[in-house]
N, C-alpha and C positions, 0 to 999 in steps of 0.2 A: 700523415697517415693515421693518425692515434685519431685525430677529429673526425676524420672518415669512419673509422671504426664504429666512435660515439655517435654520429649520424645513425648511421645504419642501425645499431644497436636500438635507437629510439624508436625509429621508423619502424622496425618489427616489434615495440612494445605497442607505440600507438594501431598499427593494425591488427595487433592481438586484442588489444583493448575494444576496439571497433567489430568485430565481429562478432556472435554468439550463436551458438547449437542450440537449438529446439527441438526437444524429442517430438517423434509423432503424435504423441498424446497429450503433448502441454501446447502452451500459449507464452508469451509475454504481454506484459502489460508495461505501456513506457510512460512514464510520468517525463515530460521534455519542462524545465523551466518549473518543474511544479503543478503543472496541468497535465490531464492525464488527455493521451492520445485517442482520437474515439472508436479504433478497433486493436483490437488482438493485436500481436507480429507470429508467424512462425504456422506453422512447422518447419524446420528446414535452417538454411541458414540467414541470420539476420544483422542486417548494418542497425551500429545506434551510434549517436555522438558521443562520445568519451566528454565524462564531468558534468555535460548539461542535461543529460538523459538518466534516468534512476530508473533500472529495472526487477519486475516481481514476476518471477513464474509461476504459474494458476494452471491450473488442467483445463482440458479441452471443455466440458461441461458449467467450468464454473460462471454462476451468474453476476454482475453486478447491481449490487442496488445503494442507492444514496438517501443517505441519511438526511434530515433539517440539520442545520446548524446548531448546537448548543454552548451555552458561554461555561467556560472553564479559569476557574482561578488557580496560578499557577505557584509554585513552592516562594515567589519572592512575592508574592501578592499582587500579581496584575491578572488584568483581566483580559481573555481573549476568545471569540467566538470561531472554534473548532468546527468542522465539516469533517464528516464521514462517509467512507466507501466500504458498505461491508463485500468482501470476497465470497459467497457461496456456492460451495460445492456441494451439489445435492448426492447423495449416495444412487449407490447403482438401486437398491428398492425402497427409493424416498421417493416423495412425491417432485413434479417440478412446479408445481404452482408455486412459488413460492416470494413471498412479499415483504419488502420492508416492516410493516407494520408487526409483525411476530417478533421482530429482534428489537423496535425502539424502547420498550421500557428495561431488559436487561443491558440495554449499551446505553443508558440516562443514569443507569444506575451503578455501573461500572467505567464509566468515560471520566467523573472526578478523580476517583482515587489511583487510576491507571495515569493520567496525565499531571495530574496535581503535584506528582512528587517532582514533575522537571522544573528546572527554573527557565525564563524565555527564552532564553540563549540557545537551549538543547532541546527544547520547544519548536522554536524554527529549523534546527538542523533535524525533526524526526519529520514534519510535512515532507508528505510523500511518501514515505515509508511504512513498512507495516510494524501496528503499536505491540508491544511486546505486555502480554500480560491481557492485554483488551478479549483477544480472539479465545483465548481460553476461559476468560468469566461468560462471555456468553454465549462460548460452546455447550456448558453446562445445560442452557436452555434448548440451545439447537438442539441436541441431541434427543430431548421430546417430542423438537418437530421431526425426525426420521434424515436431519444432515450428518454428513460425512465430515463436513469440515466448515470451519467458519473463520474467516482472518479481517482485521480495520487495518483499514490504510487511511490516514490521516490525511484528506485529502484537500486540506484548504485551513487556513488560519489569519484571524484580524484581533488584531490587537488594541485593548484599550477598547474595546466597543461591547455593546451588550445587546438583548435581541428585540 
């Protein structure tokens, strides 16, 4: 009786885990494995795989743009060349032209000291994820281009290599 319980118990964690709400006005972004999916999920309700799937919710408008690679040495001194996905949300009266090339030297110049201080280990557990500390040095710049929001998701990483 008790392991029936325990079953059951899991079974409604893992299908809580398995599903997610999407408001009308957002999106998710599913990073499967490390590679990012090539559209949206959502509005509404959405299946993801529990553990192998890593998700970031982004508003409806936001753009994607990818960054080159840049090599980053890391707190224990190794070398790894980083890929970037910046998140752009244009404001409601920003413009939407809007391109990569405006945010590469503020994220050249904030992608060392943001990343530099992990050592590899916690290096590879932030791929895919969004960097903490990245999106706000070069909000500073967005914010002269007329954006509402800016976020990096660290979208790829090689280790030991340079460019």
């Amino acid at each position: 009786m008790v392991s029936l319980i325990t079953i059951l118990v899991l079974a409604v964690a893992l299908l809580a885990m398995t599903v997610k709400v999407v408001p009308e006005h957002g999106r998710l972004m599913v990073y499967r494995l490390g590679k990012r999916l090539d559209h949206f999920k959502g509005p509404g309700l959405v299946t993801v795989i529990p553990v192998i799937d890593k998700t970031i919710r982004v508003g409806a408008n936001t753009k994607i743009l990818e960054a080159p690679p840049m090599e980053i040495l890391t707190a224990d001194a190794q070398r790894a060349l980083a890929g970037f996905e910046l998140l752009v949300d244009p404001g409601s009266g920003a413009t939407r032209n809007v391109g990569v090339e405006q945010f590469l030297k503020p994220l050249q110049v904030a992608a060392q000291p943001a990343l530099g201080r992990y050592d590899m280990a916690n290096l590879k557990a932030a791929a895919g994820k969004i960097v903490p500390g990245l999106g706000e040095a070069i909000q500073k710049h967005a914010a002269g281009a007329g954006m509402a929001k800016v976020e990096v998701v660290l979208s790829s990483l090689k280790i030991g290599t340079s460019p």
